[in-house]
LUMKOL-579999 format. One record per residue (C-alpha): x, y, z; residue in one letter. Coordinates in steps of 0.1 Angstrom, whole numbers, padded with zeros to 4 digits, always signed. Layout:
BEGIN
XYZA
...
//
This chain:
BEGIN
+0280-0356-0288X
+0301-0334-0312X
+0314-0315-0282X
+0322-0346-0266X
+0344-0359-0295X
+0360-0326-0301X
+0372-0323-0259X
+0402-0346-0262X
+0417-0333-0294X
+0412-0297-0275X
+0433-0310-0248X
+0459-0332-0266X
+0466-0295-0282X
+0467-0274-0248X
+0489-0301-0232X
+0511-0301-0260X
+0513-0265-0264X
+0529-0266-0228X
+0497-0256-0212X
+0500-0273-0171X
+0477-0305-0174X
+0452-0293-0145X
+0447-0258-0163X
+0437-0275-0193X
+0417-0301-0182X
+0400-0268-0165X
+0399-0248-0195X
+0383-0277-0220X
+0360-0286-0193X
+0347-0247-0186X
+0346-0242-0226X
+0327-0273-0233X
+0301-0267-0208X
+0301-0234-0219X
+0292-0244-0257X
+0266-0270-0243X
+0251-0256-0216X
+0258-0216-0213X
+0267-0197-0183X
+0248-0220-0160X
+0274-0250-0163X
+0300-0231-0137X
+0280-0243-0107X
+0277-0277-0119X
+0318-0275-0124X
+0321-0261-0092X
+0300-0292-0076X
+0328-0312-0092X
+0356-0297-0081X
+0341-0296-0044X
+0333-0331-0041X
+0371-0341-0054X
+0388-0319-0033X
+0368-0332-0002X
+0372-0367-0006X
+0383-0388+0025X
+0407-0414+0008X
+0427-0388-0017X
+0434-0377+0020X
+0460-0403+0021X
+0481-0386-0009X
+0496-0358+0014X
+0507-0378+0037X
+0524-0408+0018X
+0540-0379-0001X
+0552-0364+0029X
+0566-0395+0044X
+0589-0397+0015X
+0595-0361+0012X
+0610-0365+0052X
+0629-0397+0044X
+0647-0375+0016X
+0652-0345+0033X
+0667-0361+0063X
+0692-0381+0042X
+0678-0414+0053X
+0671-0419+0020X
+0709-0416+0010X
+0715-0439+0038X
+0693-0464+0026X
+0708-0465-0007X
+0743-0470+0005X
+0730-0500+0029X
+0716-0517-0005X
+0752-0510-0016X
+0771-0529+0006X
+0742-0557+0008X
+0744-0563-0030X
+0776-0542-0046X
+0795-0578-0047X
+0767-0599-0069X
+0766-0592-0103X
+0749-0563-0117X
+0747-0557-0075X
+0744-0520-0082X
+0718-0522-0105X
+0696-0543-0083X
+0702-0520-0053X
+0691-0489-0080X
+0657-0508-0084X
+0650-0518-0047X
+0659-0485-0040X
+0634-0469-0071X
+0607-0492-0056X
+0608-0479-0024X
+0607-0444-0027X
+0584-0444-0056X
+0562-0464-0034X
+0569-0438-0007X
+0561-0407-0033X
+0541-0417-0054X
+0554-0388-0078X
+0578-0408-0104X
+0599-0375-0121X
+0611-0365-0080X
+0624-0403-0073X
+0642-0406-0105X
+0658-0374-0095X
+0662-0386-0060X
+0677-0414-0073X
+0693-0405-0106X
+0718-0381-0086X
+0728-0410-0060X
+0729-0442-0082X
+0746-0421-0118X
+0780-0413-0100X
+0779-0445-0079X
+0773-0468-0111X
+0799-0446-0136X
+0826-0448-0109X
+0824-0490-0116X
+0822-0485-0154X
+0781-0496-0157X
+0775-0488-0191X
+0750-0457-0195X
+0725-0477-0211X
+0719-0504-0182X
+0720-0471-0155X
+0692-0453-0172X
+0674-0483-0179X
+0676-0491-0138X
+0668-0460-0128X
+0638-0451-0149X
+0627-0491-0144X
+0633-0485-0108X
+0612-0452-0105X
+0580-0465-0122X
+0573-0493-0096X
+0557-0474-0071X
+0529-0473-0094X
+0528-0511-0087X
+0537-0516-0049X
+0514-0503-0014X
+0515-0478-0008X
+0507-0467-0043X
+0486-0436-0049X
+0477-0441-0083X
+0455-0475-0068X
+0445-0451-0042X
+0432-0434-0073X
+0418-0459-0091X
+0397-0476-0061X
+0382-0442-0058X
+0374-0438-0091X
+0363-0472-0099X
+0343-0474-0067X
+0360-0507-0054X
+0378-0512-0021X
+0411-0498-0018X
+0420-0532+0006X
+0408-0556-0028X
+0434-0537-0049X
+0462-0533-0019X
+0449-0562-0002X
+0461-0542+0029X
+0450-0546+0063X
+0448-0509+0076X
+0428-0481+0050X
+0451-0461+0026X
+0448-0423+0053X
+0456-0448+0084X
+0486-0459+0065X
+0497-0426+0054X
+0493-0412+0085X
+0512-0439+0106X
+0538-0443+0077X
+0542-0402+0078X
+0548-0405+0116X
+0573-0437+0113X
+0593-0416+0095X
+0594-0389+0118X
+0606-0407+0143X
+0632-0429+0128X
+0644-0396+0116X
+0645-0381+0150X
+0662-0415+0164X
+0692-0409+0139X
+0694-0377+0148X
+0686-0359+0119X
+0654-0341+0128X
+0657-0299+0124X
+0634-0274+0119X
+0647-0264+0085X
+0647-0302+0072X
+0610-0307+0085X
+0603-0266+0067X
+0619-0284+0033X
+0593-0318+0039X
+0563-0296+0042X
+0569-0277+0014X
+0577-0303-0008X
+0545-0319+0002X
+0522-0291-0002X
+0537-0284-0037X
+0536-0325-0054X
+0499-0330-0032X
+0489-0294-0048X
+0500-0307-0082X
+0480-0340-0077X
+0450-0329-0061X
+0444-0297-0086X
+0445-0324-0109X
+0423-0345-0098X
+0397-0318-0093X
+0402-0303-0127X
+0402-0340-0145X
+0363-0348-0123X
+0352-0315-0136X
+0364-0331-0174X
+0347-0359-0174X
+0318-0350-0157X
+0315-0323-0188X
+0320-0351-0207X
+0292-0377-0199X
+0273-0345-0201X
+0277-0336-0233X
+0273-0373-0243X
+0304-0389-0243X
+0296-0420-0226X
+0272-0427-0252X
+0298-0418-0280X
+0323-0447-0267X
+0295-0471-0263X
+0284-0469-0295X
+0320-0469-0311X
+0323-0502-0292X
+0293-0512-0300X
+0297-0508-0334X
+0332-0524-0333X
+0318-0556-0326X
+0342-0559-0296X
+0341-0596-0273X
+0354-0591-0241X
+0389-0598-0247X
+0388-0571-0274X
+0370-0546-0250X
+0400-0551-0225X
+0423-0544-0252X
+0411-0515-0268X
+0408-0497-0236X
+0447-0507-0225X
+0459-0496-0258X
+0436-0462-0251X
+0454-0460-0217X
+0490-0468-0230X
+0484-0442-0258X
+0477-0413-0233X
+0503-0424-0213X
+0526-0410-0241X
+0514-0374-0233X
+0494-0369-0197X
+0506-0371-0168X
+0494-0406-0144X
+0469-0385-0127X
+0451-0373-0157X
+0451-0406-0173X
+0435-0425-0145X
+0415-0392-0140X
+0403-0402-0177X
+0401-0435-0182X
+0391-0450-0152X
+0353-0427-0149X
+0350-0437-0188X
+0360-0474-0190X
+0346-0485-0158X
+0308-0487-0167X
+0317-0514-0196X
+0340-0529-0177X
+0310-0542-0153X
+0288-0542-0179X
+0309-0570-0197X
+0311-0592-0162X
+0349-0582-0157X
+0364-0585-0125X
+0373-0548-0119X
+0409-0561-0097X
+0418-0574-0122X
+0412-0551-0149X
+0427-0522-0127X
+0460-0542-0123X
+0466-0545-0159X
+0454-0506-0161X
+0481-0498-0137X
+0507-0518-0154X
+0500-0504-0187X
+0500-0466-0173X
+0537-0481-0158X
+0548-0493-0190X
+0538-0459-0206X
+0566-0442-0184X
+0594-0460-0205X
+0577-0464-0238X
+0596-0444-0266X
+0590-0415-0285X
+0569-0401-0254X
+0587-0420-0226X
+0581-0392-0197X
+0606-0411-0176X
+0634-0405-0202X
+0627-0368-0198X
+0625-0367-0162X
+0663-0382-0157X
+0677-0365-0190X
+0673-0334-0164X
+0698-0350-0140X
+0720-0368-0164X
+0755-0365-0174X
+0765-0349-0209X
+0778-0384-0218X
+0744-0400-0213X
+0723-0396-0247X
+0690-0401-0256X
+0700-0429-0277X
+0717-0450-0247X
+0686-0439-0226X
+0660-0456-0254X
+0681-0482-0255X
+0680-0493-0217X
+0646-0493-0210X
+0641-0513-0240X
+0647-0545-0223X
+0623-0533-0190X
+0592-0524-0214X
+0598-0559-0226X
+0595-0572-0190X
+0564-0553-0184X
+0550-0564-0213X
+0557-0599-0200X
+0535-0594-0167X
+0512-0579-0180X
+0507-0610-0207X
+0512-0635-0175X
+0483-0610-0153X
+0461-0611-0184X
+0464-0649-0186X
+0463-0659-0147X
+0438-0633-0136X
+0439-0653-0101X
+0474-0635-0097X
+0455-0602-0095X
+0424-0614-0075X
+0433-0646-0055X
+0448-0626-0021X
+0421-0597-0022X
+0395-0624-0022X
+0409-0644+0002X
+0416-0610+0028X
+0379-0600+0017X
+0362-0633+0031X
+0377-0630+0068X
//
């Protein structure tokens, strides 16, 4: 179990000596096995990395990210966003709202939140300066905006986590159709409408495809590289080494659900989604079920705390992403500043999920008994 403990301080250091996420998930994993189990541990990472990359419902990733990746290219997406302009530029704050619809649905779309917040960042910044929306309420919208995907179908971090956690994708989506029929059909819609306004080309649909194949390359390397961590992990003892620091913790079950959010939050502040989920939902889930949670529910408030992590100062990822798109005039102070009041929000539904868990599970139960 020492190897186990010593794993994730090896890759909190490779990932914050600028070391890609994937490659060091790889190298921790191929150096821990290494240390445990000599040369004869390369097969067993290779059986890992095989069975992620060949699983049916990560299938769906490609395709919901090239469905956004066409709406962009085309410029529907720019169209879109002017629409919500006109609809809600005269209310109050109409902008803003319009920034967050707008957020939602490509996030939703993407899946990926550092490309919409660039997507959006360069449409909504010059709209919202030109009426004098102060710079802290514009990054504040924007970064808000960008992290909801996380929340709405179709959202490929539940994709994710239904995998992982070995629950129906349609409990945690309550969707009708499963998460590839979706993709594929919503991949498809999007061809069309962009051929039915006229903006289909060669080149635009050259520019989708290769955007796809880079952000589903990024994903899915992940996801193969985080299986083959944790599977070197339980290996080499490290389910037993939480259970027994739970254990010994003396942990009920509201303290189990706590101590594992605050674990997710806290990696949140330097992985990437993917790895966190990669992480977390392997090692949590197993006590989770254990303790007679509901695992909807528990996976909602997972996914809202990996949100909240996006916009959660000193590490706030979000911050960093639109800080690359951002005017000189637009500080890091003013950026901290704005999402301040949407962390608060968030902390606010996840206290309301965590209270009400029928909020989480009431429609997935109902869909599941017809």
């Amino acid at each position: 179990m020492t190897v186990a403990a010593l794993m994730f301080p090896a890759l909190f250091a490779l990932v914050l000596a600028g070391i890609p996420v994937a490659f060091s998930l790889a190298i921790v994993s191929a150096g821990a096995g290494l240390v445990a189990f000599g040369p004869n541990v390369f097969g067993q990472l290779y059986g890992s990395f095989y069975s992620a990359a060949t699983n049916f419902i990560l299938a769906a990733i490609p395709m919901f990210v090239l469905m956004g990746a066409i709406l962009e290219r085309s410029g529907i997406a720019e169209r879109l966003f002017k629409v919500m302009q006109i609809w809600l530029g005269r209310l109050p704050g109409g902008l803003a709202v319009a920034t967050i619809a707008m957020g939602a649905v490509f996030a939703a779309a993407a899946g990926v939140v550092g490309a919409v917040e660039v997507m959006i960042g360069m449409m909504a910044i010059p709209a919202m300066q030109r009426y004098r929306y102060n710079n802290s309420l514009i990054a504040g919208t924007i970064c808000a905006g960008g992290s909801l995907g996380t929340m709405i179908p179709p959202s490929v971090i539940a994709v994710m986590y239904a995998s992982l956690a070995q629950i129906s994708v349609g409990e945690l989506l309550a969707g009708i159709a499963s998460p590839t029929e979706a993709a594929a059909v919503g991949a498809l819609g999007a061809l069309v409408v962009c051929v039915f306004y006229g903006r289909f080309s060669i080149g635009m649909l050259r520019e989708a495809l290769k955007i796809t194949v880079r952000i589903s390359a990024m994903i899915l390397l992940i996801v193969a590289a985080g299986t083959m961590f944790m599977g070197t992990f339980a290996a080499n003892g490290g389910s037993r080494l939480i259970r027994s620091a739970v254990e010994s913790a003396g942990f009920g079950e509201v303290g189990v659900i706590v101590f594992f959010l605050v674990i997710v939050l806290l990696l949140g502040f330097v992985l990437d989604w993917t790895a966190n989920v990669l992480i977390c939902v392997p090692l949590f889930t197993p006590f989770v079920r254990q303790a007679g949670i509901d695992p909807v529910w528990f996976g909602t408030m997972v996914i809202i705390v990996i949100q909240t992590s996006y916009l959660t100062p000193p590490m706030a990822s979000s911050i960093f992403y639109l800080k690359s798109i951002a005017p000189p005039d637009m500080t890091y102070g003013q950026m901290y500043r704005g999402v301040l009041p949407f962390i608060f929000l968030q902390l606010v539904t996840l206290a309301i999920v965590a209270l009400f868990p029928a909020i989480a599970t009431w429609l997935p139960d109902q869909i599941e008994g017809f």
